[in-house]
Each structure stands twice: as C-alpha cells, then as structure tokens.
C-alpha positions in Angstrom: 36.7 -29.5 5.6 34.8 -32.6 3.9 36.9 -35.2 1.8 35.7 -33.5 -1.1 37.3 -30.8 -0.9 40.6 -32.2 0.5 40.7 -34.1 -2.4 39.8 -31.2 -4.7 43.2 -29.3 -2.7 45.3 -32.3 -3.3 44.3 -31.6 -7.3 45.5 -28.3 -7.1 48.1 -28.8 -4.9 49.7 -30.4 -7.8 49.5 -28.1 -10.2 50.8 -25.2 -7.9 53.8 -27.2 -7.3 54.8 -28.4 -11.1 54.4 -24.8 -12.1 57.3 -23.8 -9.8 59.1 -26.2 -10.7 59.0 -28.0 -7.0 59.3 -31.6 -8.3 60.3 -33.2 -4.8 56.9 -31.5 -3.5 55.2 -33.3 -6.9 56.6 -36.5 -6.1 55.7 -36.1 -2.5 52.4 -35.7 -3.3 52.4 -39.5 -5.3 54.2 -41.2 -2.0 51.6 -44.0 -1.9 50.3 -44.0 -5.6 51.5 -45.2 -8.8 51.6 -42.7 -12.2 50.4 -44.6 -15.6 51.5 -42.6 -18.1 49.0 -44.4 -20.6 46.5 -46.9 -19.5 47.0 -49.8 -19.6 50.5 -49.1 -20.4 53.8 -51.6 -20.5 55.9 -51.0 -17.2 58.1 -48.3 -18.6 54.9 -46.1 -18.3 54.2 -46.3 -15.1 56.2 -44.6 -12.2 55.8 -45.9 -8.4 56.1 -43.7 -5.5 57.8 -40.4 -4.8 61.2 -42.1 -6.4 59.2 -43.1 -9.3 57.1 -39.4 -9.5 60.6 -37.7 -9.2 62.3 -39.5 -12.0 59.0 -39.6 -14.6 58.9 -35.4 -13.8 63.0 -35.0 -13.7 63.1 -36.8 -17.2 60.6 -35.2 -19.0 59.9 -31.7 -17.8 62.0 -29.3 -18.7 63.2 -26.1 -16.3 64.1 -22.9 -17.1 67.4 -21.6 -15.4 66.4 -18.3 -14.9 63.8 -19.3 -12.1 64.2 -23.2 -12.2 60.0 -23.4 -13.4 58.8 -24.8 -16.5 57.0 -21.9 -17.3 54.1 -23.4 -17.1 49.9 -22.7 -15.6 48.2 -26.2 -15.1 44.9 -25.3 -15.1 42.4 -28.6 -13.4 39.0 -28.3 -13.9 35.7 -30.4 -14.0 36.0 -32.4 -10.9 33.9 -35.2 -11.0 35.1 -36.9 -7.1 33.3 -39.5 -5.7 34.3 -40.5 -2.2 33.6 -43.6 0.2 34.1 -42.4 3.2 33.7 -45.4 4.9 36.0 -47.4 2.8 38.1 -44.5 3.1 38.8 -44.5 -1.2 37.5 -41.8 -3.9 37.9 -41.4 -7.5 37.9 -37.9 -9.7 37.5 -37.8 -13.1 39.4 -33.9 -14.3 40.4 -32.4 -17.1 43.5 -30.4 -17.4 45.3 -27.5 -19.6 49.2 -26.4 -20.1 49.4 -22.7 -20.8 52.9 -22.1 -21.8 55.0 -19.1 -22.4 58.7 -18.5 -22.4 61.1 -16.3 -24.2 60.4 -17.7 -27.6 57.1 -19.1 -27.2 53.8 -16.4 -26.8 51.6 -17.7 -24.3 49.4 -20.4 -25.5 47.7 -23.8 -24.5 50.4 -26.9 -25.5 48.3 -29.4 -23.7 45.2 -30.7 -23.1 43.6 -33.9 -21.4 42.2 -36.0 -18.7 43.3 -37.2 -15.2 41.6 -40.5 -13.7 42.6 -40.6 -10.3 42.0 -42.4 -7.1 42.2 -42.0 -3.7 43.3 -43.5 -0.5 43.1 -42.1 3.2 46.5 -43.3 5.2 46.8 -42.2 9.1 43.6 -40.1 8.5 44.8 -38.4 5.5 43.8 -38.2 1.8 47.0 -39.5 -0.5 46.8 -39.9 -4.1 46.8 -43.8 -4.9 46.9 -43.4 -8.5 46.9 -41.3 -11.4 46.2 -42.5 -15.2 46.8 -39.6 -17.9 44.9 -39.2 -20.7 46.1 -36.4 -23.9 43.3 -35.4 -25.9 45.4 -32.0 -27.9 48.5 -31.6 -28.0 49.8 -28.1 -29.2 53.7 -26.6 -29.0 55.4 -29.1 -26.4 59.5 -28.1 -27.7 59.5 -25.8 -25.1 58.2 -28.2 -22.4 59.6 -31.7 -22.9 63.5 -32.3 -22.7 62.9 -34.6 -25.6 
C-alpha cells in the first residue's frame, strides 16, 4: 500500500472511530501530533498528544447513553495529500461534514469545514503530526456539543 493511501486510511480511520464514540482510539490516533482548534489560536486551543486529543474530544462531544456514540457520520472528502517520501512528512488538505440524528433531531448536516493536516512517519509508520480545523457552516450543534 503507497503512503497515499495510508494516509487517506488514517483520515478515515478517524471518522470511523468518533462516530462510535471510541475517543481513546481518537486520541490514539493524535499520539505524536498536536490539535489546533483555530489557527493560529491562543494555547487553550490547541491539544497535545493522546492526553490532549482525549480531553479536547471528552469535553466537547457529547454521547448518547443508549450506545455511548454521538450519533454522528463524519463524512471526509476531497483529499488533496502530498507526501515526501524521502523526508518521510505529507500534508492533506480535506473537507469534512457532521450528519446528525438523534431522538429529537431528524437527520441533517450540523457541520461543515476543512482539515489541514500533516504528517509524519515514526518506526515506519504514518502518524498524524498535526491537525488545524477550519468551520465553514455551522447548522444544529445542541445535540452535539456538551456546551
């Protein structure tokens, strides 16, 4: 399998796992990166490591009891990944959507935006290094956040 596409799995790695609600698997995933949850942003938006993934997605996301998901599709598409394999980095540019739907909320799109990430390979495997979010719509989120 080319980097490409390992990188491309890492992307929807990600979303398979928020959407069940596995936010140790999430913050496994950001072991070696850093999460900026606005560019550019003051410290208090940006989350370090697994510890830091865990406690940006443990604050934030909220989980239904009934099957401990947010209820939640993250759809990822677009992928615009440029690797170097020799340097052993790459960057993707992605856009994402939140499709929602719970008991009192009909299915619908509450989010939408853009991921910047980059890239690292450690022990001969690709790791996210970093991930800057980007919200370009925002629909219904009172289902979603905890706040």
């Amino acid at each position: 399998m080319d980097s490409a596409r390992r990188i491309e799995n890492l992307l929807y790695t990600y979303a398979e796992r928020i959407d069940r609600g596995d936010f140790d698997g999430v913050a496994e995933l950001f072991t070696h990166a850093t999460i900026y949850g606005q560019e550019n942003g003051p410290p208090e938006t940006q989350f370090v490591g697994a510890e830091g993934a865990r406690r940006m997605y443990g604050m934030s996301t909220r989980r239904y009891d009934d099957d401990g998901t947010p209820k939640t599709k993250h759809l990822t598409t677009n992928p615009i990944i440029e690797v170097d394999d020799e340097a052993g980095t790459a960057t993707c540019r992605s856009y994402y959507c939140v499709l929602q739907a719970t008991p009192d909320l009909p299915l619908q799109p509450i989010i939408t935006g853009k991921y910047h990430d980059t890239f690292q390979v450690i022990d001969g495997e690709w790791w996210f290094a970093s991930r800057t979010m980007f919200v370009d719509q925002l629909g219904d989120l009172s289902q979603h956040l905890l706040w």
